[in-house]
C-alpha positions as CSV (number, residue, x, y, z in Angstrom):
1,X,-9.4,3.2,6.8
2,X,-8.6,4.8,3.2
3,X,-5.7,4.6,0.8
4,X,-4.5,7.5,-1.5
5,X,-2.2,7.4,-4.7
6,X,0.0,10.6,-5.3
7,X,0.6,10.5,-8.7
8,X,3.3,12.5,-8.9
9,X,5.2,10.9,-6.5
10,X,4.3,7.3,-7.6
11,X,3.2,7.0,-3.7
12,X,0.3,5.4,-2.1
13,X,-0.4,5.9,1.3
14,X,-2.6,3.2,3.4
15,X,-4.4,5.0,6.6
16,X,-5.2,2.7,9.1
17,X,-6.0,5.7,11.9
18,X,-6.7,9.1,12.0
19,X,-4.2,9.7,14.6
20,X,-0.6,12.0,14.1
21,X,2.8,9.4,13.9
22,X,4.6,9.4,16.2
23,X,7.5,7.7,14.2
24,X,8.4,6.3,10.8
25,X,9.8,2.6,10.6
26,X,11.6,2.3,7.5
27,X,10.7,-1.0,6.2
28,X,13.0,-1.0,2.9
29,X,14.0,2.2,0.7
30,X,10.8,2.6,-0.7
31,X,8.2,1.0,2.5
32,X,7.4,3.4,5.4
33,X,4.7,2.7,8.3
34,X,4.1,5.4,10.7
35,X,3.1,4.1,14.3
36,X,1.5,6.2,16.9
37,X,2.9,6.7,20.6
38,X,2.1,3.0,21.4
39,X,3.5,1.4,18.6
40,X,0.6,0.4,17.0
41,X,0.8,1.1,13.4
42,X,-1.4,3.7,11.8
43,X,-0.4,3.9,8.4
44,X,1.8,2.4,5.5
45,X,3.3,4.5,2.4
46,X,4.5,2.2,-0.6
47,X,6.6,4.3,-3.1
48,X,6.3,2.5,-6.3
49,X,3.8,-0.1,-5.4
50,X,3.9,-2.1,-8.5
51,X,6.8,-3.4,-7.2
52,X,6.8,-6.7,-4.5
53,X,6.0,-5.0,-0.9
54,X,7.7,-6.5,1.9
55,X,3.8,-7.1,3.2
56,X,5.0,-10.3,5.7
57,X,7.6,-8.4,6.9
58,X,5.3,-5.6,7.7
59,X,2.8,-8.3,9.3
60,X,5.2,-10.3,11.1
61,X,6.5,-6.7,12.8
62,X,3.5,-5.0,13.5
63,X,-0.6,-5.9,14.1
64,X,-2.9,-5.9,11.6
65,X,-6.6,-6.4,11.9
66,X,-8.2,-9.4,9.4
67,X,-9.7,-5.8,7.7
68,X,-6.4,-4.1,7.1
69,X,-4.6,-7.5,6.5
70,X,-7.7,-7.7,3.6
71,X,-7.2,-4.0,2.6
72,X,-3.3,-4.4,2.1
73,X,-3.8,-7.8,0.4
74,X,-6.2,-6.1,-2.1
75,X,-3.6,-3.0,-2.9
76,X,-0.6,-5.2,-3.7
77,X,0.4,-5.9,-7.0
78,X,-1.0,-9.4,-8.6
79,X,1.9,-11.6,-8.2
80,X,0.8,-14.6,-10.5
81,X,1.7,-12.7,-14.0
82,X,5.0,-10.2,-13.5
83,X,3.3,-7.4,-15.6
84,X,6.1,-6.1,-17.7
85,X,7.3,-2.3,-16.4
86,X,6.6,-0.8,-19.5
87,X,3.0,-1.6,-18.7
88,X,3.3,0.1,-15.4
89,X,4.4,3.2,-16.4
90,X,4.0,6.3,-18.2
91,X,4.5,9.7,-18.7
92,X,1.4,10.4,-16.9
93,X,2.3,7.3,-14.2
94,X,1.6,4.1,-13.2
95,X,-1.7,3.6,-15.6
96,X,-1.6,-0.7,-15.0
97,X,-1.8,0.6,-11.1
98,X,-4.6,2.4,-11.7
99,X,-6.6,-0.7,-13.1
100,X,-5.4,-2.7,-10.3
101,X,-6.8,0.1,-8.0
102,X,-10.4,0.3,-9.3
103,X,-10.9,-3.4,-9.6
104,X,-9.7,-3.5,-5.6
105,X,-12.3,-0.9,-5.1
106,X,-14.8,-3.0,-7.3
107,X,-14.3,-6.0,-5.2
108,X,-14.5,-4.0,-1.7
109,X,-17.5,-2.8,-2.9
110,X,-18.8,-6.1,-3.7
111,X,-17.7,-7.3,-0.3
């Protein structure tokens, strides 16, 4: 597994498989997960993932180890304090992401 943040794009991209899509499932306008020829889904891109992800739709849909389920819990955006959006983006991007990205990587490291 691996994630990736295009910062151009404001996109990060969850790989669950190193295998080619076989299709896209639009999720909501800004939510994609690619499945491969058996449905099972290996990948997820999130444009502007500061925002809420539809994450139990996405789980209720399709199969999720624990391990990706813990992945994808780690990525979304801290729900407890709504960060304002001026603190989420810049000129350069989402900088607030960015934190939120190294302390997941912190904690996966410390797992």
């Amino acid at each position: 597994m691996y994630f990736s943040y295009d910062l151009q794009a404001d996109a990060l991209y969850v790989g669950f498989a190193p295998a080619i899509a076989a299709e896209t499932h639009v999720i909501d306008e800004g939510t994609l997960v690619d499945v491969d020829d058996q449905g099972a889904i290996i990948g997820l891109e999130v444009i502007n993932p500061t925002r809420q992800w539809p994450f139990d739709q996405i789980c209720e849909k399709y199969s999720l180890t624990t391990e990706q389920r813990q992945l994808v819990e780690m990525l979304l955006p801290p729900q407890a304090e709504p960060v304002p959006e001026t603190l989420w983006t810049s000129s350069t991007g989402s900088v607030a992401f960015h934190r939120h990205i190294g302390r997941s990587l912190a904690r996966l490291q410390d797992a």
